[in-house]
C-alpha atoms as a printed R data frame, in Angstrom:
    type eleno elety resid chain resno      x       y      z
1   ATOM     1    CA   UNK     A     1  0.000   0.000  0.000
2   ATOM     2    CA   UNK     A     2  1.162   3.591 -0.788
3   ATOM     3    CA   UNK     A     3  1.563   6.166  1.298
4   ATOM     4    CA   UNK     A     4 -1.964   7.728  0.654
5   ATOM     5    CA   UNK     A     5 -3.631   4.736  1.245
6   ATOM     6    CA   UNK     A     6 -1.903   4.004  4.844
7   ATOM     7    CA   UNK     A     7 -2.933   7.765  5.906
8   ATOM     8    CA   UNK     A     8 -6.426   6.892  4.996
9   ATOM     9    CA   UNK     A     9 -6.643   4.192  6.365
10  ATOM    10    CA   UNK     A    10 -4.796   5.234  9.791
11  ATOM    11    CA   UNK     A    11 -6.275   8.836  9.595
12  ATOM    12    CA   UNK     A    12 -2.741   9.960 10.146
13  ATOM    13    CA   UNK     A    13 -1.359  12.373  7.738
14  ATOM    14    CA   UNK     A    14  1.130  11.725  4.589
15  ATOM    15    CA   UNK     A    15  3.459  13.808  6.592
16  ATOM    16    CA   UNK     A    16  3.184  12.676 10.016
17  ATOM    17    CA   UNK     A    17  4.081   8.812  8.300
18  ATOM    18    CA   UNK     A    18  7.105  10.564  6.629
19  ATOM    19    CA   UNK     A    19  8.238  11.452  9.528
20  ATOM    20    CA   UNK     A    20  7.768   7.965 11.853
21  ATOM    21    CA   UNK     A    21  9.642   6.171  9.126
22  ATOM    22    CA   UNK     A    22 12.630   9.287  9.475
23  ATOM    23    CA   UNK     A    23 12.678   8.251 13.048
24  ATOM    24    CA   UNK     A    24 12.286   4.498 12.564
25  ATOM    25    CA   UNK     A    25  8.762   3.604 13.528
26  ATOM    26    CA   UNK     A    26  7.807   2.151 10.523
27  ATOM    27    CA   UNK     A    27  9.577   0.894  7.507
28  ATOM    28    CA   UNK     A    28  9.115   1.390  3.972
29  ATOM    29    CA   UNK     A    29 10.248  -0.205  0.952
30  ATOM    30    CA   UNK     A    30 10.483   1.481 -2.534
31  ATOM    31    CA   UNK     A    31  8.995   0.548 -5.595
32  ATOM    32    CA   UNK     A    32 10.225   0.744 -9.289
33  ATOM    33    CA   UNK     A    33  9.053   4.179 -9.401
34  ATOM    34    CA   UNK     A    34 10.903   4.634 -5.941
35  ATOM    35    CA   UNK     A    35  7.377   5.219 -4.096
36  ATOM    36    CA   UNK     A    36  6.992   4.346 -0.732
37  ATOM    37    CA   UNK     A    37  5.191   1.122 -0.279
38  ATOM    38    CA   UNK     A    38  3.777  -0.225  3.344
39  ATOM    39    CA   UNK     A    39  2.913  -4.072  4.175
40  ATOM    40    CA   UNK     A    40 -0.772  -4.603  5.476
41  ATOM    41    CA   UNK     A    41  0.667  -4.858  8.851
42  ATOM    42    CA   UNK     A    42  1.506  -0.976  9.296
43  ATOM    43    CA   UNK     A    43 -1.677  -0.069  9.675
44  ATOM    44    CA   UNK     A    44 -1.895  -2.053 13.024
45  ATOM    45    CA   UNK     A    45  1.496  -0.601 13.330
46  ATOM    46    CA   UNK     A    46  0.638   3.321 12.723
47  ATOM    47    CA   UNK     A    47 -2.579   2.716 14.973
48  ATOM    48    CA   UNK     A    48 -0.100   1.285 17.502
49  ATOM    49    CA   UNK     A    49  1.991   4.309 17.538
50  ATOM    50    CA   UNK     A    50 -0.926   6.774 17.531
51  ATOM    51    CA   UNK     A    51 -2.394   5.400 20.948
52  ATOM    52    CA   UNK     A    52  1.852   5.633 22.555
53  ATOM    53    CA   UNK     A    53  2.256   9.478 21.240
54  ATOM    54    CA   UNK     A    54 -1.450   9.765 22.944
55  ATOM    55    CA   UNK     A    55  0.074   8.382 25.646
56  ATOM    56    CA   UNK     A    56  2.596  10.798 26.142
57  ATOM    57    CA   UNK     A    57  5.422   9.040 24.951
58  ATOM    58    CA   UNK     A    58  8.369  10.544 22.731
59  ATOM    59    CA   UNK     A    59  9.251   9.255 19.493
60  ATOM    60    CA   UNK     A    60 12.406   7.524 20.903
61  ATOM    61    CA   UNK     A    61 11.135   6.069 23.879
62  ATOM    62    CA   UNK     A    62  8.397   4.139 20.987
63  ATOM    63    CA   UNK     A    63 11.314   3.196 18.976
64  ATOM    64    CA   UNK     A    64 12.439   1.324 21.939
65  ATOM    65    CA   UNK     A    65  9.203  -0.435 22.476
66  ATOM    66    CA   UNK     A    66  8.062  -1.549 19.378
67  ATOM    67    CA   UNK     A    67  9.728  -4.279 19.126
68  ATOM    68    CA   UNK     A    68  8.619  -5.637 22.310
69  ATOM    69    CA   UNK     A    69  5.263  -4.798 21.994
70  ATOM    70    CA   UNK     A    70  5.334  -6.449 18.485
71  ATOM    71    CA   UNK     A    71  6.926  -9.586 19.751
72  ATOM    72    CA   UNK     A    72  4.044 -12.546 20.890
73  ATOM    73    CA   UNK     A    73  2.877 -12.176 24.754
74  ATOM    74    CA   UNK     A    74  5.066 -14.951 25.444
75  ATOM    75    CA   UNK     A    75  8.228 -13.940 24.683
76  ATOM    76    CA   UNK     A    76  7.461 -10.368 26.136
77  ATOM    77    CA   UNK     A    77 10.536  -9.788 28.535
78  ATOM    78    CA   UNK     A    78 10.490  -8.092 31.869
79  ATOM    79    CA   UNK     A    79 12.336  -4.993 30.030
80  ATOM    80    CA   UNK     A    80  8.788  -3.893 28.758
81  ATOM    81    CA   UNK     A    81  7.342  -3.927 32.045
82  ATOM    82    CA   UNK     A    82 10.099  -2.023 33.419
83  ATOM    83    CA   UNK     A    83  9.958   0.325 30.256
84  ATOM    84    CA   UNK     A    84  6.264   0.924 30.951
85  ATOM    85    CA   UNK     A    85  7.119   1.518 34.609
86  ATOM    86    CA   UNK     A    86  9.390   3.849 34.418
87  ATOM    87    CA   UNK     A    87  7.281   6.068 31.926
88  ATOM    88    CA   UNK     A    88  4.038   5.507 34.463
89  ATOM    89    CA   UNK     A    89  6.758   7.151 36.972
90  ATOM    90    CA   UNK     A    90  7.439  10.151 34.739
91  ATOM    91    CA   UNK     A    91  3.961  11.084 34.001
92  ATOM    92    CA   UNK     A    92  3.196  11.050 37.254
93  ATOM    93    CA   UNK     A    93  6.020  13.326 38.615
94  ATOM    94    CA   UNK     A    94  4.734  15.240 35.955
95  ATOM    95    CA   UNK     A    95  1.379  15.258 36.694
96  ATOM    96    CA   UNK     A    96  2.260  16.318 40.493
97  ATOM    97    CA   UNK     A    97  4.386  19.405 39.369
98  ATOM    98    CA   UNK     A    98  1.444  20.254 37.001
99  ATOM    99    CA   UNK     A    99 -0.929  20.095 40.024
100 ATOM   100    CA   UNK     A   100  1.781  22.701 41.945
101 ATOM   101    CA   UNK     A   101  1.817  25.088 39.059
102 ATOM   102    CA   UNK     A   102 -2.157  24.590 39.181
103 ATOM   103    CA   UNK     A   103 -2.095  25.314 42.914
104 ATOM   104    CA   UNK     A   104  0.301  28.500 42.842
105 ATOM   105    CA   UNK     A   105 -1.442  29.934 39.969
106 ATOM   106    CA   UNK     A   106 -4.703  29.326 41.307
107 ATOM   107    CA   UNK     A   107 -3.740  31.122 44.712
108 ATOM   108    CA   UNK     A   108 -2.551  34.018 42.491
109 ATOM   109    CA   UNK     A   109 -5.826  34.440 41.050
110 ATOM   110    CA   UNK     A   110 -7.834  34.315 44.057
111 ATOM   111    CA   UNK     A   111 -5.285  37.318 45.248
112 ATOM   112    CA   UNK     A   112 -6.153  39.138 41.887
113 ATOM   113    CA   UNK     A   113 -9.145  40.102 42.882
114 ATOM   114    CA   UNK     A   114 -9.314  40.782 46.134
């Protein structure tokens, strides 16, 4: 499948797709023309990265999962787990100096208009 047809399919754009294959989330292969051409499976694939970015993950920390994730539940090591843990710890330091900025800019308000 072309490019075209993977970004309807996915609903991701032409251009986003260029750019997971320049950082090595998917993989292309070139035709005679030297078109882009996608296996059936990077659909799944593209999906697959959608619902990590959504996730809050960066481009290299996916690169690092994929192949895990892609492998069969069985041969899934610990290093996933450990992967996912350590991300589930940096979202939620993040969360907790989101909810401090909340808190001091909320108290800054509430003296605004006194």
């Amino acid at each position: 499948m072309r490019i075209g047809e993977l970004a309807d399919a996915t609903g991701v754009s032409a251009r986003s797709l260029r750019y997971y294959e320049q950082e090595g989330l998917i993989e292309a292969h070139r035709d005679g023309r030297g078109w882009r051409c996608f296996d059936a499976e990077a659909v799944d694939r593209v999906i697959l990265i959608q619902h990590l970015f959504a996730a809050g993950l960066s481009s290299s920390v996916i690169v690092e999962l994929l192949p895990c994730l892609a492998a069969p539940p069985e041969e899934r090591t610990s290093e996933l787990a450990d992967r996912l843990d350590a991300e589930i710890r940096r979202l939620e330091h993040e969360r907790r100096h989101l909810d401090h900025e909340l808190g001091v800019l909320t108290e800054l308000r509430r003296e605004a208009v006194v």
